[in-house]
C-alpha positions in Angstrom: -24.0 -1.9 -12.2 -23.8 -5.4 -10.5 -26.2 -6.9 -12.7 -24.6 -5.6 -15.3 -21.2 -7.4 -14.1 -17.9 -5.4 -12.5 -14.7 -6.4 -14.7 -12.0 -6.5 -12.4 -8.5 -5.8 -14.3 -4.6 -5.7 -12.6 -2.8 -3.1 -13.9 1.1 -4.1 -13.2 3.6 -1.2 -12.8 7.4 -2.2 -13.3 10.1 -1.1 -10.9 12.8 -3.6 -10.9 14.4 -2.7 -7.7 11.3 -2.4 -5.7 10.5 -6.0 -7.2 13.7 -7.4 -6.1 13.5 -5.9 -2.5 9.5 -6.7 -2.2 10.5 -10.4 -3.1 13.1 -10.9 -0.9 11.0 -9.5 2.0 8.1 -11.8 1.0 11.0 -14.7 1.1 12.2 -13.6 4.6 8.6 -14.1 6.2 8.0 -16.9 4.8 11.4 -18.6 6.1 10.2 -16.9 9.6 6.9 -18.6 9.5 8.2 -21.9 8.5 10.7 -22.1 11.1 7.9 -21.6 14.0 4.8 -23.1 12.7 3.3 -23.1 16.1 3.1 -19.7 16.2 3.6 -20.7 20.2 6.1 -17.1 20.7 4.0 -14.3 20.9 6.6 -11.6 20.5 7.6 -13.5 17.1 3.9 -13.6 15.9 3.5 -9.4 16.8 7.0 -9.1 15.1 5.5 -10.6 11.6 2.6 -9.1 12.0 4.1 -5.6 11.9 6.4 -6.9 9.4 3.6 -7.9 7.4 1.5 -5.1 7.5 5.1 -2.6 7.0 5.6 -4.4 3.6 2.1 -4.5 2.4 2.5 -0.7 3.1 5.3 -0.2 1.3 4.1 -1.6 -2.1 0.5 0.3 -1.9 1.9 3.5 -1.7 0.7 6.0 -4.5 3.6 8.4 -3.9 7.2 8.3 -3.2 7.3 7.3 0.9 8.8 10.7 1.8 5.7 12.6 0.5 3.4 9.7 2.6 5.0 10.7 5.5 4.7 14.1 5.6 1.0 13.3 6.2 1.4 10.7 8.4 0.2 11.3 11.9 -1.6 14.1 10.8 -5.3 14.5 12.8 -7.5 12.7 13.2 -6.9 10.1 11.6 -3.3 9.0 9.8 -1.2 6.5 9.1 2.2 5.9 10.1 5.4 6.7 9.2 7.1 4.6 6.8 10.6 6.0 7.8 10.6 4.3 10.8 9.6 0.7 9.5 13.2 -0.8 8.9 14.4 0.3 12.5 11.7 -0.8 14.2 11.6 -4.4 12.6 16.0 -4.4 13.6 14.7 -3.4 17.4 12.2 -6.6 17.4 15.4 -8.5 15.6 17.4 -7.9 18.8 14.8 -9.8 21.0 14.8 -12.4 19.2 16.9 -15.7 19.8 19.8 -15.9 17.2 18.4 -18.0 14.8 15.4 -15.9 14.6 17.7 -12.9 15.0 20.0 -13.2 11.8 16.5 -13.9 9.7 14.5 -10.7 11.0 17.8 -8.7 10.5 18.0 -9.6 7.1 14.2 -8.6 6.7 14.4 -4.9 8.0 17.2 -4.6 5.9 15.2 -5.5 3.0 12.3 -3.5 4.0 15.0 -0.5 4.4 16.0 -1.0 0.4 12.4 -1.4 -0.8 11.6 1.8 0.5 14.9 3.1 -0.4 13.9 1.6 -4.5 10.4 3.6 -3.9 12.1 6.5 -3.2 14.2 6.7 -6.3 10.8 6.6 -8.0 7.3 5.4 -7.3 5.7 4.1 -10.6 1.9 4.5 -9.4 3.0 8.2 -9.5 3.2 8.3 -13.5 -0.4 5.9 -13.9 -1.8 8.7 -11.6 -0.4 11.7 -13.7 -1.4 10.1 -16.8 -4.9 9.3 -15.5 -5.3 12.6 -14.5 -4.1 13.8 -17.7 -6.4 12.4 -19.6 -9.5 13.8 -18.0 -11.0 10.8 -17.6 -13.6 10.8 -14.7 -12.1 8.1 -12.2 -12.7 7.2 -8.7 -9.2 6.4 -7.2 -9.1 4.5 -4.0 -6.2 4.2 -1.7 -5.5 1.7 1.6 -5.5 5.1 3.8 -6.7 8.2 4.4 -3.1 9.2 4.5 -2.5 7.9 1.0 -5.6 9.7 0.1 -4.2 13.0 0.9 -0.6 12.1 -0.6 -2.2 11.3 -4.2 -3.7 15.1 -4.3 -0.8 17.0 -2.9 1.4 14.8 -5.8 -1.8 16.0 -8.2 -1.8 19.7 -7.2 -5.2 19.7 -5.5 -5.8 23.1 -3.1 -8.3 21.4 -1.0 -11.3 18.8 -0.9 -11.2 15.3 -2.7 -11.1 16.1 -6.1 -8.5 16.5 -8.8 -9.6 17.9 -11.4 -11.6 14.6 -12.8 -10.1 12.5 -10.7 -11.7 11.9 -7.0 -9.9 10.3 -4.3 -11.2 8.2 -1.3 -9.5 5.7 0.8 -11.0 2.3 0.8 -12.9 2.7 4.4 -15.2 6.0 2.8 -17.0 3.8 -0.2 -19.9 2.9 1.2 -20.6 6.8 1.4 -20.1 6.7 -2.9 -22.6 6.2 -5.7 -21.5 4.5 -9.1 -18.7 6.3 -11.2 -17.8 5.4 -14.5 -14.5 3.2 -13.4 -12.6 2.9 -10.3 -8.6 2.9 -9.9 -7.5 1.0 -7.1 -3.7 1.5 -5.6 -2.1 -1.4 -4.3 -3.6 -4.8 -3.4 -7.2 -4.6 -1.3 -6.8 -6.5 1.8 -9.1 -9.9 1.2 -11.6 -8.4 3.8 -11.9 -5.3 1.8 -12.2 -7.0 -1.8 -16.2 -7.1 -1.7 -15.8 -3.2 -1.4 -14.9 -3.3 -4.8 -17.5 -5.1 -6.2 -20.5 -4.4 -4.7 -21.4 -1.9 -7.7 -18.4 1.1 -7.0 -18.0 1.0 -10.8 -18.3 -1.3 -13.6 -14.6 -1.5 -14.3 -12.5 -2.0 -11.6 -8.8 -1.9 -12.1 -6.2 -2.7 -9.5 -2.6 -0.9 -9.8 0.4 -3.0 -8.3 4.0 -3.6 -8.6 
């Protein structure tokens, strides 16, 4: 497969308020990190760091976030709960000094509506169904395990990895896989995980993202 070359595609899904929401969180940490480039305040640095990671979450999710969470925490290995992201990032916005403050409010607020937009309706949810639909053997990766379990409840599946032709794995369980035909990944590999992709998984590679 690798000599044979992996075409990597992006498959973008629309959702106008998740859009809006996602891009005015993107805005808020960057107006964060600009106004402490020294990255000197520790407690600032772990507050964008869980920022980061919450909204990076948020716009990987294969699922609405109410149906993630009902497997988050689960044993022995899970994710967290995205319904407490937007409270948690106003809690670290109250240590902060006001400048600092009135920014990292603005951002949990923001994180609050994009999961609020992804509630109304995920649009990874219809690619999915449609996918699976089709009969079309595909590989689906997720970020998490969690994710991994949220795609085949949303698909019906009674128990295992499979749906129908579809199999899902999260991103950490690939180097356990062979070859499939193609490979469907949700949401934006992390930049450490990008060689996972290509290291012969399948010889077309799409990635889903808003």
């Amino acid at each position: 497969t690798m000599a044979g070359g992996v075409g990597v595609g992006l498959r973008v899904a629309q959702h106008a308020q998740a859009e809006e929401a996602a891009a005015r969180a993107r805005e808020d940490l960057r107006v964060l990190r600009s106004m402490a480039p020294d990255r000197c305040d520790r407690n600032l640095e772990r507050g964008l760091s869980a920022a980061w990671h919450h909204l990076s979450t948020l716009v990987s999710l294969p699922c609405i976030p109410s149906r993630f969470d009902r497997f988050a925490g689960v044993p022995p290995i899970a994710a967290r709960a995205t319904r407490t992201f937007a409270s948690e990032l106003s809690a670290w916005a109250n240590t902060l000094s006001e400048d600092f403050a009135d920014i990292a409010t603005i951002l949990a607020s923001d994180i609050a509506d994009l999961r609020a937009a992804l509630e109304l309706g995920n649009p990874f949810e219809q690619t999915l169904r449609e996918i699976h639909a089709s009969g079309q053997e595909t590989l689906v990766v997720t970020r998490t395990r969690t994710a991994s379990r949220a795609v085949l409840d949303m698909l019906g599946a009674d128990a295992g990895d499979r749906a129908a032709s579809l199999i899902v794995q999260p991103i950490g369980s690939l180097h356990r896989l062979g070859t499939w035909p193609r490979a469907l990944m949700i949401g934006e590999p992390s930049p450490w995980d990008r060689h996972r992709l290509l290291s012969g998984l399948a010889p077309n590679v799409d990635i889903l993202t808003l």
